[in-house]
N, C-alpha and C positions, 0 to 999 in steps of 0.2 A: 884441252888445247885444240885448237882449231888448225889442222896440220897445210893446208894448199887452200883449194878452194869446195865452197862447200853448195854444194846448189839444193832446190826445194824446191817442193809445190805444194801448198795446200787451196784445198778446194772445199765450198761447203755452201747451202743456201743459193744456190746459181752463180756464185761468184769464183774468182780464182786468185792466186799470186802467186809466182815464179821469183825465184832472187838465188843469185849468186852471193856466197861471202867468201871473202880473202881476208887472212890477216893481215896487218902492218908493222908487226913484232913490239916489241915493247918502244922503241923510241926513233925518231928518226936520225937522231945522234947515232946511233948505232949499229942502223942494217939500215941498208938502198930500199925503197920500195919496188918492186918488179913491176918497170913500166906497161908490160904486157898487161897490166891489171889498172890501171889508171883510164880513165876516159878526160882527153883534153875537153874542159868546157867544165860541165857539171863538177868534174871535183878540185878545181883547182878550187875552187870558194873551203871544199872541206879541208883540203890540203894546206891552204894557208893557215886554217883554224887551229888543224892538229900543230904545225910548228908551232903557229904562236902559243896556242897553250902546253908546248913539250919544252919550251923557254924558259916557264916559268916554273915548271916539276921542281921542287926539292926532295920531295919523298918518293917514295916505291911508286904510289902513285897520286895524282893529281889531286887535289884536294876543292872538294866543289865551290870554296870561295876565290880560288885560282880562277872560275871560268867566269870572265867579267864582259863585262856590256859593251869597251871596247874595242876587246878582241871579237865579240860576234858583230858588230857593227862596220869596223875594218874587213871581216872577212865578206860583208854582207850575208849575213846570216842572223842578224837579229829580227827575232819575229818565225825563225825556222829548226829552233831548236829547244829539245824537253830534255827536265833534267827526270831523272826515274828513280824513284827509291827500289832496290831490289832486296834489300835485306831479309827480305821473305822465303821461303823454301818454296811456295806454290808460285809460276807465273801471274797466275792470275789474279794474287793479294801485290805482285807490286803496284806502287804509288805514281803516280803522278804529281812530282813536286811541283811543275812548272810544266806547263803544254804552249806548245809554239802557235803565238797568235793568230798567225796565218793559214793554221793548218784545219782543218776539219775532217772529221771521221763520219764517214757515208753512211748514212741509215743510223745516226742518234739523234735523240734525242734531245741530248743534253750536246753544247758546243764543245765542253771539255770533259771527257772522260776523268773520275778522280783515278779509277785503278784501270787495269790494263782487262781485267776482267767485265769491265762495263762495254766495251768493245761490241757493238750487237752482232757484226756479221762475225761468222763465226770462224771459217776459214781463216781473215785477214787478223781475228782475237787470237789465235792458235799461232800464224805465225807470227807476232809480234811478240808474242810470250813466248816461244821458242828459240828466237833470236836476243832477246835480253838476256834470258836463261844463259845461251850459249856465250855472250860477250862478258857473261857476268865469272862464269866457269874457263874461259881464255884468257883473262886476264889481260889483253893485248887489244888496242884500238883496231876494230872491224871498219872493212868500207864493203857495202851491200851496194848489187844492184836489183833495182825492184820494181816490177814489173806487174800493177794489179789493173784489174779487171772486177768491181762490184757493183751491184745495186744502177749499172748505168755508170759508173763513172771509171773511166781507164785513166791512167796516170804511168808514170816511168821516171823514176828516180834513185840517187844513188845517196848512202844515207852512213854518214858515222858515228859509230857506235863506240864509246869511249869509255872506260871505265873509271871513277873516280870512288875516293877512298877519305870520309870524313878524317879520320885518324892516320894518313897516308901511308896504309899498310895493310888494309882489308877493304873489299871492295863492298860498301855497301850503294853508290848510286850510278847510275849511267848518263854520260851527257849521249842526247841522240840529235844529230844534224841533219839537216836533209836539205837537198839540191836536187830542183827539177832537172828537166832534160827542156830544154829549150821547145816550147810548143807545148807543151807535156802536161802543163797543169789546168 
């Protein structure tokens, strides 16, 4: 369980990332999100997302045909969100069910990584697998702010991290959203 907030750095290859996470508790029906953690701009788009898909929850948790085209299209976020298989014990065997069109990973090769392990730079492979891992073991929708620096390309964005549950009761996939910072990308 992810207790306040949790910050990082990892570095590797000349590159770097910085990121804060804060939980969001299990629902927004249920606990206030602490404004002190919210950036007006970048997360209302994630903010919308979460409601609308905390709407539709009938089980423990969200169930990945629950997260539809236009709830991400509504929040404008279609084109900025992956779904992730974590079912795996190692970061670096989860999957990539869905990778967000828009998005590209600096220094691949390939446009869509299939696991999170194909990741080439290594720092930004490390925290992304560390950060699944974690949302996957908190059980609670994460909002990151993330702040990388690789290969030449900086960027700054705040990103959620959602857990969903084929059988809505064990977490096997993660929706991940992501919201630049205005200028940012």
């Amino acid at each position: 369980m992810v207790a306040d907030a949790v910050a990082g750095r990892f570095e590797g290859d000349g590159e770097r990332t910085d990121s804060v996470t804060v939980p969001l508790r299990s629902a927004l029906r249920s606990s206030a999100i602490d404004p002190m953690h919210v950036v007006v701009g970048p997360d209302n788009r994630l903010l919308q997302l979460l409601s609308a898909l905390e709407a539709r929850r009938q089980t423990q948790f969200l169930k990945p045909d629950q997260v539809t085209a236009d709830a991400l299209v509504d929040a404008e976020l279609f084109g900025l969100c992956h779904i992730i298989d974590v079912a795996a014990d190692n970061p670096d065997s989860y999957r990539f069910v869905k990778f967000a069109a828009a998005t590209r990973v600096a220094g691949s090769q390939v446009r869509r990584p299939r696991f999170v392990g194909d990741i080439p730079v290594s720092g930004f492979r490390n925290f992304v697998g560390r950060s699944y891992a974690m949302a996957k073991a908190a059980a609670v929708p994460l909002l990151t702010d993330v702040s990388t620096d690789h290969l030449g390309c900086r960027t700054k964005y705040r990103r959620l991290l959602l857990p969903l549950a084929d059988d809505g009761r064990k977490i096997d996939k993660l929706l991940v959203a992501i919201s630049h910072y205005p200028g940012s990308v």
